[in-house]
C-alpha positions as CSV (number, residue, x, y, z in Angstrom):
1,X,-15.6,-179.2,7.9
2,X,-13.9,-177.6,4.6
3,X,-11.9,-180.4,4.2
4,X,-14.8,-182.9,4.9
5,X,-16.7,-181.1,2.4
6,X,-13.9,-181.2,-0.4
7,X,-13.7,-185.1,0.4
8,X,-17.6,-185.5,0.0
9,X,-17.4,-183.5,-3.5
10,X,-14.3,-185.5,-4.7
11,X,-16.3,-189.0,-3.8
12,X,-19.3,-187.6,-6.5
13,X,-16.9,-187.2,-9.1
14,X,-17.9,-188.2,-12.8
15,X,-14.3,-188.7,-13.5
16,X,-11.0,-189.1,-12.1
17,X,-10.6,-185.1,-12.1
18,X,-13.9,-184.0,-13.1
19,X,-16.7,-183.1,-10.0
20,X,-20.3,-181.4,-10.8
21,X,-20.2,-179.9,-7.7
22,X,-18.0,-178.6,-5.0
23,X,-19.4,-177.9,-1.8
24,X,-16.6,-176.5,0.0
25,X,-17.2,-172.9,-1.6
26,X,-20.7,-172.3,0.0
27,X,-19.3,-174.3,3.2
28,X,-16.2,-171.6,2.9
29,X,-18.3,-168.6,2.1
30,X,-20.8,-169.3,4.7
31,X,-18.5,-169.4,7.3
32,X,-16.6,-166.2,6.6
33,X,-19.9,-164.4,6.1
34,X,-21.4,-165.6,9.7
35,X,-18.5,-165.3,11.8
36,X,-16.1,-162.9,9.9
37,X,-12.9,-162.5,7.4
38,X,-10.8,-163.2,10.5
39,X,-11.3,-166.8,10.2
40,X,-9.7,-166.9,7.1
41,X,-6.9,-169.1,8.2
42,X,-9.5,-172.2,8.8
43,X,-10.1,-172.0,5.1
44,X,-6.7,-171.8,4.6
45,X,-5.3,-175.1,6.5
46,X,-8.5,-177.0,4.8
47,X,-7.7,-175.7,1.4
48,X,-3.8,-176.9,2.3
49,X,-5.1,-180.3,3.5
50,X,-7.5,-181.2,0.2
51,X,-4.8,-179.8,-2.0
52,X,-2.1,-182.2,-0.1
53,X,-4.4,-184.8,-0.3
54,X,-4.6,-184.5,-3.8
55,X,-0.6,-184.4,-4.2
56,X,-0.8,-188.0,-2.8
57,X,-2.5,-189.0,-5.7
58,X,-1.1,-190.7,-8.5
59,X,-0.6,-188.5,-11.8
60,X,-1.2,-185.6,-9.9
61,X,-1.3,-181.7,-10.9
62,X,2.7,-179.8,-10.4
63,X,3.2,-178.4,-7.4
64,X,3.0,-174.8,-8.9
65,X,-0.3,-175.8,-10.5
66,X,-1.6,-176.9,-7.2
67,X,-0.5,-173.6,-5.4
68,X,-2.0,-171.3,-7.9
69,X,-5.1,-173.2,-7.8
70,X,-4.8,-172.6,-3.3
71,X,-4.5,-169.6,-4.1
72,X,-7.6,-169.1,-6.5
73,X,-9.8,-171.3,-4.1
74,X,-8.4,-168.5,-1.9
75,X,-9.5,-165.5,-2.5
76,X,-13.1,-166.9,-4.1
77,X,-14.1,-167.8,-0.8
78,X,-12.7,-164.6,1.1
79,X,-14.2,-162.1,-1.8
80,X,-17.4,-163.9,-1.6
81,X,-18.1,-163.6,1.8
82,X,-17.0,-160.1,1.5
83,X,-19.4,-159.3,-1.3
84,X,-22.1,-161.0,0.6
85,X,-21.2,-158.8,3.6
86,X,-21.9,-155.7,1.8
87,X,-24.4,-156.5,-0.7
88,X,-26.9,-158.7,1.7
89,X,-25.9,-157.5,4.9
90,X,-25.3,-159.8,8.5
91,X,-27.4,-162.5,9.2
92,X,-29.8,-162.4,5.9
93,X,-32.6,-164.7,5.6
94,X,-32.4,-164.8,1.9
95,X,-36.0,-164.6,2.3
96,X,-36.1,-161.6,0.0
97,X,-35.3,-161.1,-4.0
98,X,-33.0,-158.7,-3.5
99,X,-31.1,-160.9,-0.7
100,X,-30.7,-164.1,-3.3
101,X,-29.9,-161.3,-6.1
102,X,-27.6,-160.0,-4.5
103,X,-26.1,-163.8,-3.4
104,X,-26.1,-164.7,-7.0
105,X,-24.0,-161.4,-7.7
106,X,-21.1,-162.1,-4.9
107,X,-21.0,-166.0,-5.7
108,X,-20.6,-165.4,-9.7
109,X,-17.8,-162.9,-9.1
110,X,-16.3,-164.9,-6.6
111,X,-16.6,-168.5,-8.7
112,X,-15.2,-166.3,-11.9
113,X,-12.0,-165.3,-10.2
114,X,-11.3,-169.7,-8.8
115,X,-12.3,-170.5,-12.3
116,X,-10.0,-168.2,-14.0
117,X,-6.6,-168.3,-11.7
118,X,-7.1,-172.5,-11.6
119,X,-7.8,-172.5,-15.3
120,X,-4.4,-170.7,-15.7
121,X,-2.5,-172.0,-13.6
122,X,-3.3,-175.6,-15.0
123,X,-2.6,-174.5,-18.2
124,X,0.8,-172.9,-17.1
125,X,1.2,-176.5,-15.5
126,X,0.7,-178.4,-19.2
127,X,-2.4,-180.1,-17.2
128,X,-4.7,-178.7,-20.1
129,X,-4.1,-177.6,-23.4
130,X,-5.0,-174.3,-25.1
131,X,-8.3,-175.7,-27.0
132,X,-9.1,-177.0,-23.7
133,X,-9.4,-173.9,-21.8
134,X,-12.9,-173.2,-22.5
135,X,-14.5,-176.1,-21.7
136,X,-12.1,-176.5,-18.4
137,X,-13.0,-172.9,-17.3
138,X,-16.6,-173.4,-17.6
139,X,-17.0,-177.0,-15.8
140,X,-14.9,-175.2,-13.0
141,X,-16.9,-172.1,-12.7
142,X,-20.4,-174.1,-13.4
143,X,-19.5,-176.5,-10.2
144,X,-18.4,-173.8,-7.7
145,X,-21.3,-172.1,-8.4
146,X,-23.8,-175.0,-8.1
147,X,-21.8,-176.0,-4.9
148,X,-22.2,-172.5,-3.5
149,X,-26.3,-172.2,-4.6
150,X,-26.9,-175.4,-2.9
151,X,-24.4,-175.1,0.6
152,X,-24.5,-172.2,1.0
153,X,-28.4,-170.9,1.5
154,X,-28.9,-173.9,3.4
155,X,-26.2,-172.9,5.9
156,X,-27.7,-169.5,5.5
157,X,-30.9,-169.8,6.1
158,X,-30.7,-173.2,8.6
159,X,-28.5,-170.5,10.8
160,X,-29.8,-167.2,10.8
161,X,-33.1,-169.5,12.7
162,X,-32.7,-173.0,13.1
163,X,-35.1,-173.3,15.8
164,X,-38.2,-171.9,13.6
165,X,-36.6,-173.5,10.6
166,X,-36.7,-176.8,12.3
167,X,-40.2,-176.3,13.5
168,X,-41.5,-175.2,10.6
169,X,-39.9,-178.8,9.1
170,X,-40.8,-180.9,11.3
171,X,-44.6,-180.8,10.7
172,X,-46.6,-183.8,8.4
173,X,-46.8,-180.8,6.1
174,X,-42.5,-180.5,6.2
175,X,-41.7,-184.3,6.0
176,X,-44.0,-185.1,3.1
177,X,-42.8,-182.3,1.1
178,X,-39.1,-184.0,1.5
179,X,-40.0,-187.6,1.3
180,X,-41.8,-186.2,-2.2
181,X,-38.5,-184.5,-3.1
182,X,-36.8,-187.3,-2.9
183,X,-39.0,-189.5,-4.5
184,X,-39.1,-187.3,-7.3
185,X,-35.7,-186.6,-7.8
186,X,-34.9,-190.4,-8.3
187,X,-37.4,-191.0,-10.2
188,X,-36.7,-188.0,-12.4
189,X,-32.6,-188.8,-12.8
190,X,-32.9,-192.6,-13.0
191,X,-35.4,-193.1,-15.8
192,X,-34.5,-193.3,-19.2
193,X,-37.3,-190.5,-20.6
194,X,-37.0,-187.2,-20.2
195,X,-38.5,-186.5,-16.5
196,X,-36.6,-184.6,-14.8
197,X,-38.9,-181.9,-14.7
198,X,-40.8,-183.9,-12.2
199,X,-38.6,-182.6,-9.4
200,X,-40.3,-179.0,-9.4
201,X,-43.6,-179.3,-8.7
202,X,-42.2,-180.8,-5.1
203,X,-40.0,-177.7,-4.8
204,X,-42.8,-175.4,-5.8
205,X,-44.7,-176.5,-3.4
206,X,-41.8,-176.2,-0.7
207,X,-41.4,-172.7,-1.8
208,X,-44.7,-171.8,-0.9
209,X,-45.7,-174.0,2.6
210,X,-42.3,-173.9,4.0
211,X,-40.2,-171.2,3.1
212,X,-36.3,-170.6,1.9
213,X,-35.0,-173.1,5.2
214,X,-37.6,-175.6,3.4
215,X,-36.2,-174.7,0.1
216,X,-32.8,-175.1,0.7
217,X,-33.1,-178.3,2.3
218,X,-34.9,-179.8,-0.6
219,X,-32.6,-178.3,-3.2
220,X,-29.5,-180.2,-1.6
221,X,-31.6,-183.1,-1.6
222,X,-32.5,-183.7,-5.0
223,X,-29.2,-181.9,-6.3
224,X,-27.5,-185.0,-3.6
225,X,-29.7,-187.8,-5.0
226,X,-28.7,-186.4,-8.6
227,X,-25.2,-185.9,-8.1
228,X,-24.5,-189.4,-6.3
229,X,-27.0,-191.8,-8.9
230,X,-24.8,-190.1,-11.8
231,X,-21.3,-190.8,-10.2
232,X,-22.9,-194.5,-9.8
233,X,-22.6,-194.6,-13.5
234,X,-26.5,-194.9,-13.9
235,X,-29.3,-192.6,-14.9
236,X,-30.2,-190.5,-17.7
237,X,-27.5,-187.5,-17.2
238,X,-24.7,-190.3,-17.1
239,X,-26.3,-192.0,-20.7
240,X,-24.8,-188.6,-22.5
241,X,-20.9,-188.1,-22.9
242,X,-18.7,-186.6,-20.3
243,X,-18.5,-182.9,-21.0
244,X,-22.5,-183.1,-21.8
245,X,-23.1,-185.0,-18.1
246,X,-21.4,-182.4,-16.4
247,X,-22.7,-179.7,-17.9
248,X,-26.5,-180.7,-18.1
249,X,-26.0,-181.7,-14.6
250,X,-24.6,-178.3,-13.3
251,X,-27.3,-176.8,-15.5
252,X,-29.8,-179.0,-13.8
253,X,-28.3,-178.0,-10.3
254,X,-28.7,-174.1,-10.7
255,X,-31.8,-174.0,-12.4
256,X,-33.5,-175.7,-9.8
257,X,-31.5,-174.4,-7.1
258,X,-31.9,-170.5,-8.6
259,X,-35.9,-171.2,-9.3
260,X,-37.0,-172.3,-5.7
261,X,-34.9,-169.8,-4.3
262,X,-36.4,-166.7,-6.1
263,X,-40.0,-168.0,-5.6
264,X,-39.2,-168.9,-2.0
265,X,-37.9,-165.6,-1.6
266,X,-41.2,-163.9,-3.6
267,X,-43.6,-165.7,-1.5
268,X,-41.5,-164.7,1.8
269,X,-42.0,-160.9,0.7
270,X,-45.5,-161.3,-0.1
271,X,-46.2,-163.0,3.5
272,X,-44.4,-160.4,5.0
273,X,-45.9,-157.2,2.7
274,X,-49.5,-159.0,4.0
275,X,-48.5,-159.1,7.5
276,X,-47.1,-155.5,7.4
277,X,-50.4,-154.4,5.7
278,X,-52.8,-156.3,8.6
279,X,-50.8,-154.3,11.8
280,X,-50.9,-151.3,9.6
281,X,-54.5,-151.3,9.4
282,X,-54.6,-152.7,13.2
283,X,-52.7,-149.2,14.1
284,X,-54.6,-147.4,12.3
285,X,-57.6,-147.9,13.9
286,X,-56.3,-148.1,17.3
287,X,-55.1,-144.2,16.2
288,X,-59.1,-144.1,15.1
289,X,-60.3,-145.2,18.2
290,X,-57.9,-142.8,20.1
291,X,-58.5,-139.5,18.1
292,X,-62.6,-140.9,18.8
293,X,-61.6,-141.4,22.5
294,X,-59.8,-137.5,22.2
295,X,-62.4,-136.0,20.4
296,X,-64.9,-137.1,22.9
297,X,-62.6,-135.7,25.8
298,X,-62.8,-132.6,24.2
299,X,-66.2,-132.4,23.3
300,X,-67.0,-133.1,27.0
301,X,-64.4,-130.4,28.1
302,X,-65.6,-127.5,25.8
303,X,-68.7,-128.0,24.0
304,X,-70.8,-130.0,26.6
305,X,-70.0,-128.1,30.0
306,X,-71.0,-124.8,28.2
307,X,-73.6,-126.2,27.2
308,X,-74.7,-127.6,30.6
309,X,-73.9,-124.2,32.3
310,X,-76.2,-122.7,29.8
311,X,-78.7,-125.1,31.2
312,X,-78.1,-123.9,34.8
313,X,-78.0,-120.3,33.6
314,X,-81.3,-120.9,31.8
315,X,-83.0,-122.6,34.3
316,X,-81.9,-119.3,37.1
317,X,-83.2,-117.2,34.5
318,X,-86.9,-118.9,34.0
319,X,-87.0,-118.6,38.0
320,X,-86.2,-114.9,38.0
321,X,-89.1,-114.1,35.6
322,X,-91.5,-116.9,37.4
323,X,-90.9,-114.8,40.7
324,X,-93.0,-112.7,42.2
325,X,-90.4,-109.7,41.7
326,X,-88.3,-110.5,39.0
327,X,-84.1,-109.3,39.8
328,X,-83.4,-107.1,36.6
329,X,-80.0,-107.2,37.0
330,X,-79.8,-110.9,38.1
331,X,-81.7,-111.9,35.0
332,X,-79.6,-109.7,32.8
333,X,-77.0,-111.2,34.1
334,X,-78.0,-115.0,33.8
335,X,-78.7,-114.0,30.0
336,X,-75.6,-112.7,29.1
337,X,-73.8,-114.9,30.9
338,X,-76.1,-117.8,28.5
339,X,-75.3,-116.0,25.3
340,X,-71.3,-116.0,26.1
341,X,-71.7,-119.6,26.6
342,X,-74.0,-120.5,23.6
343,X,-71.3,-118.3,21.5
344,X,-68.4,-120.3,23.0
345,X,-70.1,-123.8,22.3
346,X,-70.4,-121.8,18.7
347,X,-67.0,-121.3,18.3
348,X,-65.9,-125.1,19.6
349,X,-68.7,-126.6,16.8
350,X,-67.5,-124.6,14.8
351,X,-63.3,-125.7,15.0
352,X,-64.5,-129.2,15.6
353,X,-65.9,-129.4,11.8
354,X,-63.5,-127.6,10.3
355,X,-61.1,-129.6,11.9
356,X,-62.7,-133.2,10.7
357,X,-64.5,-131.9,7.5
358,X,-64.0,-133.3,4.7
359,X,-61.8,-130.3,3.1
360,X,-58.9,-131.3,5.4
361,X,-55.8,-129.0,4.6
362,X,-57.5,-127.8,1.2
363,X,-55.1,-125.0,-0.7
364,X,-52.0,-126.1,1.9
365,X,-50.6,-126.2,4.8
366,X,-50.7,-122.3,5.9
367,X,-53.8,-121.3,4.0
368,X,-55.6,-124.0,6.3
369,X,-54.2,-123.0,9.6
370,X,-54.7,-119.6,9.2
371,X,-58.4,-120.4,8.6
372,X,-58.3,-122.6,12.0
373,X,-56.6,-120.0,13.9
374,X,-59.4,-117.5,12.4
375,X,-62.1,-120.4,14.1
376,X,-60.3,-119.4,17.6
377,X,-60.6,-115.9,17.2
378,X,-62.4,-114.5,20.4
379,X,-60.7,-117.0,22.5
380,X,-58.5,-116.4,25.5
381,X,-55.2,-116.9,23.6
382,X,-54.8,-114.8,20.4
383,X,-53.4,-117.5,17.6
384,X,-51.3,-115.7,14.7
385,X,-49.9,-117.5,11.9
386,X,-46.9,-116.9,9.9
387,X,-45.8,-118.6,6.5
388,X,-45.4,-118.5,2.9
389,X,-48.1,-118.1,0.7
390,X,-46.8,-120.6,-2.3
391,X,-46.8,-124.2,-2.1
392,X,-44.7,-126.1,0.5
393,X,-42.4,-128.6,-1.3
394,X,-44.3,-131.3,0.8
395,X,-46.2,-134.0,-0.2
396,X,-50.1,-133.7,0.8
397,X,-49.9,-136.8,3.6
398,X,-46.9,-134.5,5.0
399,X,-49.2,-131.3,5.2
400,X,-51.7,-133.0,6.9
401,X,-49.8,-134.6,9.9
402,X,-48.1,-131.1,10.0
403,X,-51.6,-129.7,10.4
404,X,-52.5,-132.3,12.9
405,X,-49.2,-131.4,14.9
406,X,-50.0,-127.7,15.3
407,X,-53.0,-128.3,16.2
408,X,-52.5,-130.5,18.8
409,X,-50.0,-127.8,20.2
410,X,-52.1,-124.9,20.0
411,X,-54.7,-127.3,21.5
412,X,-52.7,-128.1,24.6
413,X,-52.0,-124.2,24.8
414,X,-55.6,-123.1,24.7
415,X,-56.1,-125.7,27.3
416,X,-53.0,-126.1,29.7
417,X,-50.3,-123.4,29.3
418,X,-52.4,-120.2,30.5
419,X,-50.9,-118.4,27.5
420,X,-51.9,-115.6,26.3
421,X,-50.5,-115.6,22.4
422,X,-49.6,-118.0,20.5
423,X,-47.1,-117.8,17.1
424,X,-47.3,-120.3,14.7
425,X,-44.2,-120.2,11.8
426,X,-43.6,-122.0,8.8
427,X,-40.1,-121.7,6.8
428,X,-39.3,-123.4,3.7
429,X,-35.9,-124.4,2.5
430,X,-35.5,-126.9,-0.6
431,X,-33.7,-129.2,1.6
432,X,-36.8,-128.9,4.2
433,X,-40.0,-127.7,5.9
434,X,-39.9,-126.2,9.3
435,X,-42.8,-125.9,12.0
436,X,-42.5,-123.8,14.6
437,X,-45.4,-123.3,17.9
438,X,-44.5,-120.7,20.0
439,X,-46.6,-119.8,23.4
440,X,-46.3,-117.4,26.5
441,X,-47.5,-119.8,28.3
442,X,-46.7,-121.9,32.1
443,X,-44.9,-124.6,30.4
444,X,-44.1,-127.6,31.3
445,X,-41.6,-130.8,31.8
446,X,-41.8,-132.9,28.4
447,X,-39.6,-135.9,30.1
448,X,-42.8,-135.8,32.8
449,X,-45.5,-138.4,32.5
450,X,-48.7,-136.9,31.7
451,X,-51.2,-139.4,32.5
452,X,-54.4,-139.4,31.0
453,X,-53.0,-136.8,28.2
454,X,-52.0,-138.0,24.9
455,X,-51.3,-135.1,23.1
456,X,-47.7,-135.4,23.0
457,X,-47.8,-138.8,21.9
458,X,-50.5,-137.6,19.3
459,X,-47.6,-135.6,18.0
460,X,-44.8,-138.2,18.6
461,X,-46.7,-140.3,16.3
462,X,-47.2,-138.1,13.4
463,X,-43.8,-137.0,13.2
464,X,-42.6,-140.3,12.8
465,X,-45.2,-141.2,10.0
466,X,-43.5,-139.1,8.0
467,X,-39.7,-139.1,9.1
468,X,-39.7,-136.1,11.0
469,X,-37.5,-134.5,13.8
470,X,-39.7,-133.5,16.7
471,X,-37.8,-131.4,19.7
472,X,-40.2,-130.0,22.9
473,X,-38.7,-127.3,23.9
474,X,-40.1,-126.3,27.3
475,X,-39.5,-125.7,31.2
476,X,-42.2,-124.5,33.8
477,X,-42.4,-120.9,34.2
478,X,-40.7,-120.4,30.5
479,X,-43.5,-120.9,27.8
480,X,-43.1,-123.9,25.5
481,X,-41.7,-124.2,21.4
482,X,-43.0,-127.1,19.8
483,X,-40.1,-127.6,16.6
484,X,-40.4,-130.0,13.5
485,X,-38.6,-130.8,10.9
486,X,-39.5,-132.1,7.4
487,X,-37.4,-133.3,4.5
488,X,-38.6,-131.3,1.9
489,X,-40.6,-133.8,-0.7
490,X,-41.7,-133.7,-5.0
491,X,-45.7,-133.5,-4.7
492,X,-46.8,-135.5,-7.0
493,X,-50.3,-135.4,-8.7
494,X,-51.6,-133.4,-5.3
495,X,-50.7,-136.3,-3.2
């Protein structure tokens, strides 16, 4: 394939050693980037094979000439596809500006070093003279670089998918976007006036319906359909002399080939941002609708059953004093028993709203938990909390999920654990934040399903919001220690 691709760029020459393009560097580059540097020696035997080939030729380069320039050829492809390794990463799409940034980066280093060694060792050869070396060094570089830019994100971005790529192409949509391409393209390079800015409304429009595999395919199209109507010796590039028809050419070539493939790329991002920003919102009310669903759990737990056994307790009492002989003790009893409950369905109210008023954490993190374990006071499990009075190097979302968390614990403690205290601790470091709950309760196995319970998840979840470490420590019989971990954070502006 190398050496197929070296034949194909040496039939669209301008000139008897001049080409505007030379695919085998993206072919080369692609290659070692998708399957690895150990394939090397293909590149190799394909580089020896279009350099013999060119030895055949009449009035061809010295040997030594010929080897530098194998040599040069080289090590562009195998420090291309090493650059691309570590500034893209495997299997990139290209479908983000950083990914063809970073493509443009590792092809120009990799085109500069086959443009410099062949430029010297031609002129070591006496195949180009000293004035000459500019020019030479810049056609070289100019056409490795538009071969690479147009071979190379096609094979890219063809690869990583072909299947969606070729169903994304293969819609009226996909096929009149090409057929317009190439319309364009020979319209644009085979007319005498100055049109050959007509070819990029056809790739804008590519960029934005059908992505960088739709890109990249049109790119080699029209830069194809340029390339091969100028070698024909026809068409406004080949009007202008030879050093200006390459160059305008190449120019023509990356401009086009660099343009579609950083709007492509833009457009990609911005799909993908909009996307991202739709399931955000879709998992955040499906957390809504949960907390809604938890709240209600709770209210019905707590609130509501005291409430209805105030109801029953009321109800005794009004029969007591409608009786003939009303029971003093029974009655006193049935009151108090009414007051305990109306003070307990007090108290839950009461944590409810602090909970989901609209002060949230207010002052920080320990201020407002101390004021929630205060809420709790009377309770069966006495709640102490322990922390630093300055500010947490947190950022405020970070406070709050930390709030959430300890309250979810102390929750499931009031609730599950049968404990009687509970120790809530917050250390600061500058590197991070660490929250500690701490009961005497039951415990409990946290690799155990806990159906119908979603606390732990509840936790889970707000840990990983905001890149925590959350470790369960528990065992029936043993209490349980609810640890996490923070990354300490800048706060910014409150936030």
């Amino acid at each position: 394939m190398y050496f197929g691709a070296a034949l194909l760029g040496q039939t669209l020459r301008y000139t008897a050693s001049v080409s505007a393009i030379w695919p085998p560097v993206g072919l080369g580059i692609a290659a070692l980037y998708t399957f690895g540097l150990r394939w090397w020696p293909g590149i190799f035997f394909g580089e020896l094979l279009v350099n013999g080939h060119l030895l055949l030729e009449a009035g061809h380069p010295p040997v030594g000439s010929v080897a530098g320039q194998q040599l040069g050829n080289m090590a562009e492809v195998i420090v291309g596809a090493w650059l691309l390794r570590r500034l893209i990463g495997p299997r990139a799409r290209l479908d983000t500006a950083a990914q063809v940034s970073g493509m443009l980066v590792a092809v120009g280093t990799a085109t500069c070093i086959s443009a410099t060694v062949g430029t010297i060792s031609m002129l070591s050869g006496g195949v180009i003279e000293l004035s000459g070396v500019p020019t030479f060094w810049r056609t070289w570089l100019l056409g490795d670089t538009a071969g690479a830019l147009v071979v190379l994100p096609l094979l890219l971005t063809w690869g990583a998918d072909p299947d969606g790529a070729w169903r994304r192409m293969r819609t009226l949509e996909g096929a009149a976007v090409v057929a317009l391409v190439a319309v364009l393209a020979s319209v644009a390079v085979l007319s005498d006036a100055p049109l050959t800015y007509l070819t990029f409304p056809a790739l804008i429009w590519a960029a934005f319906r059908l992505g960088p595999p739709g890109v990249t395919l049109c790119t080699a199209i029209m830069a194809g359909i340029t390339i091969g109507v100028t070698a024909d010796r026809v068409g406004a590039f080949y009007s202008q002399p030879i050093d200006n028809r390459t160059l305008s050419t190449q120019l023509y070539v990356l401009v086009a080939a660099l343009t579609s493939l950083f709007l492509s790329a833009v457009v990609a991002e911005r799909r993908r941002s909009a996307g991202e920003l739709a399931e955000s919102r879709r998992r955040e009310q499906e957390r809504a609708l949960e907390e809604r669903r938890r709240i209600a759990r709770e209210l019905h737990d707590s609130v509501s059953q005291a409430l209805f056994s105030s109801v029953l307790h009321t109800r005794a009492a009004q029969k007591a004093l409608d009786g003939e002989r009303a029971d003093d003790d029974g009655l006193r009893r049935s009151l108090g028993t009414i007051d305990e409950l109306t003070k307990r369905a007090q108290n839950e109210m009461r944590r409810f709203i602090f909970e989901w008023g609209p002060e949230g954490i207010g002052d920080g993190l320990v201020p407002a938990f101390s004021r929630h374990a205060a809420s709790l006071s009377g309770g069966p499990v006495s709640v102490r909390v322990d922390g630093p009075s300055e500010p947490l190097p947190l950022t405020r979302s970070a406070e709050s999920q930390l709030f959430g968390i300890a309250r979810e614990a102390v929750a499931n403690c009031l609730k599950h654990a049968q404990a009687t205290a509970a120790d809530v601790r917050v250390t600061a470091t500058p590197k991070q934040v660490v929250l500690e709950v701490v009961d005497d309760g039951r415990g409990f196995d946290p690799e155990a399903a806990h159906t119908g319970h979603f606390g732990l998840e509840s936790m889970r979840s707000r840990a990983d919001e905001i890149g925590a470490d959350l470790h369960i420590i528990s065992a029936p019989g043993r209490g349980t220690v609810v640890r996490v971990e923070v990354p300490a954070e800048v706060r910014r502006n409150g936030n």
